[in-house]
C-alpha positions in Angstrom: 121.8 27.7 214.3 124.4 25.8 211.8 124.2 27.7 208.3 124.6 25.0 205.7 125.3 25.8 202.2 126.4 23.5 199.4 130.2 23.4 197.9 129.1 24.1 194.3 126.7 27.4 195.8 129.7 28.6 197.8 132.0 28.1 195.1 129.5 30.6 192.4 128.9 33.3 195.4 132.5 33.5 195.5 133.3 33.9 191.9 130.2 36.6 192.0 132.1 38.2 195.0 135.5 38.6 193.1 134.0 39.8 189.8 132.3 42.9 191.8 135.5 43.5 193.9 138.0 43.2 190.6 134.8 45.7 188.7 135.2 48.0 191.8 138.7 48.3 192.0 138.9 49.3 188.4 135.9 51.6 189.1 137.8 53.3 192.2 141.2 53.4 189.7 140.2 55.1 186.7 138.3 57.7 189.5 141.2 58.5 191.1 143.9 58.9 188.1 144.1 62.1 186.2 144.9 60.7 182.9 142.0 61.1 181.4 142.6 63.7 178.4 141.2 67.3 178.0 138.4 67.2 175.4 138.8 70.6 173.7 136.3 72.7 172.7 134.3 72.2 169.7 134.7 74.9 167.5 131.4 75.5 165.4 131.8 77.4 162.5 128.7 78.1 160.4 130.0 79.3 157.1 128.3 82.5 156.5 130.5 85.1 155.1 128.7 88.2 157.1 126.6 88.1 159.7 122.9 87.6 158.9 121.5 90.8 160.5 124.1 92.9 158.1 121.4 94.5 155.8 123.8 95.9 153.6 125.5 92.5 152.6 122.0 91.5 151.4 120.7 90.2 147.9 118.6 92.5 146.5 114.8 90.6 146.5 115.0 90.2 142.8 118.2 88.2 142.8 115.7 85.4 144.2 113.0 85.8 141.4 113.3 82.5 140.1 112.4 81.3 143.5 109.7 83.3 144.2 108.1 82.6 140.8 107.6 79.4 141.4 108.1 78.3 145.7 109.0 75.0 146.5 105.5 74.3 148.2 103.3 75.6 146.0 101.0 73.8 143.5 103.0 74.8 140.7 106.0 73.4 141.3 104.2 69.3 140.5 105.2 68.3 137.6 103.6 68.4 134.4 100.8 65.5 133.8 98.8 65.4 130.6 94.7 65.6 131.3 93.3 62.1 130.3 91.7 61.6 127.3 88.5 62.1 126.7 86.0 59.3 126.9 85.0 57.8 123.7 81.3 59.4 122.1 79.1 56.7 123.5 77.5 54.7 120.7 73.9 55.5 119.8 72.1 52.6 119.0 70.0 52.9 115.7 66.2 53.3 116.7 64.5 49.8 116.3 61.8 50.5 112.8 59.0 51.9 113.6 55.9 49.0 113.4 53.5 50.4 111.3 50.1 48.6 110.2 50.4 48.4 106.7 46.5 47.8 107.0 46.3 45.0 104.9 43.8 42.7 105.3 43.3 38.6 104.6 39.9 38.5 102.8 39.8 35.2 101.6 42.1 32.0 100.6 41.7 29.9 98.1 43.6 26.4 98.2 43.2 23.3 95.1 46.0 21.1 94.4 49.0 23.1 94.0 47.5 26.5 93.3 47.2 28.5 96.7 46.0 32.2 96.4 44.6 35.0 99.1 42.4 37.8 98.1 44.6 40.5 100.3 43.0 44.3 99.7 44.0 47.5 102.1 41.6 49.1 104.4 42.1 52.7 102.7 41.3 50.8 99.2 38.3 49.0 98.8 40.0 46.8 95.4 42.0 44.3 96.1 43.8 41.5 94.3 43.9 37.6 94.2 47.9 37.1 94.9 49.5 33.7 95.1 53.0 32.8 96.6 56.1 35.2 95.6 54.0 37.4 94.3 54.3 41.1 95.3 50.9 43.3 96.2 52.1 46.7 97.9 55.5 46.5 98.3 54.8 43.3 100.0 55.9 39.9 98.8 53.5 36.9 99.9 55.8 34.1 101.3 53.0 31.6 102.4 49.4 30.4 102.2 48.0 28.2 104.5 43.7 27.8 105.1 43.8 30.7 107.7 46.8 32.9 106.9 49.3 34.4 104.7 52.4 35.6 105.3 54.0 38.4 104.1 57.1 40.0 104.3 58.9 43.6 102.9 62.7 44.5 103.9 63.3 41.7 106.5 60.0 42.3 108.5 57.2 39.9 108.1 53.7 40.1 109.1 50.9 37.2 109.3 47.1 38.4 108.1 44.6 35.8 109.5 42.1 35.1 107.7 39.4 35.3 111.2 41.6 37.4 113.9 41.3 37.4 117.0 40.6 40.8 118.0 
């Protein structure tokens, strides 16, 4: 059998060929010679002045009391960080006033042209009073009249009297 192999393949397994006999020659060269150069000896030299098992070159323990006071892992050694400040007082908010029945009652209303009154008397009293608009019975001043109510009204709070609740 006829091995057949192309020009440009023969031409690349020779160049392959000659680079690893040209690398093995160099190899086998550098092997052989003796002019490679004596490394010397590294010569390690740690610094201390007296051997370390030499008690009596030793520091006395309190020649290292700034150390020990405060060691290098401890919790002692962080550095200073102010506590937060305290929260603010939370605000209390004022107590909404307390609804008390004045215990007024509507007893009656009286309504011609533009006169408008109501009888208005308090459940402890028996007397009461014919009052008509803006006036004042109780501490209360009478805002409005109407055929079934009045309203009334004392330091922002405002109450209606009917004249036939609904109770």
């Amino acid at each position: 059998m006829k091995l057949r192999i192309s020009p440009l393949a023969a031409a690349g397994l020779l160049a392959g060929l000659s680079v690893n006999m040209w690398l093995l020659t160099d190899l086998m060269t550098d092997v052989m010679s003796d002019s490679s150069a004596a490394i010397d000896k590294a010569d390690w030299n740690l610094g201390l002045s007296a051997p370390v098992g030499n008690v009596n070159n030793r520091k006395p323990i309190e020649a290292y009391k700034q150390i020990l006071a405060r060691p290098v892992f401890f919790k002692s050694r962080e550095p200073f960080v102010p506590p937060p400040p305290p929260p603010p007082p939370a605000l209390i908010a004022a107590p909404p006033p307390v609804v008390v029945d004045p215990g007024l009652v509507l007893g009656g209303v009286m309504i011609k042209n533009d006169l408008r009154k109501a009888y208005v008397f308090s459940r402890a009293n028996a007397g009461g009073a014919w009052i008509g608009e803006g006036d004042d019975f109780m501490g209360w001043q009478i805002r409005s009249i109407n055929r079934t109510s009045a309203k009334l009204e004392q330091k922002g709070r405002s109450i209606d009297l009917q004249l036939y609740p609904q109770e």
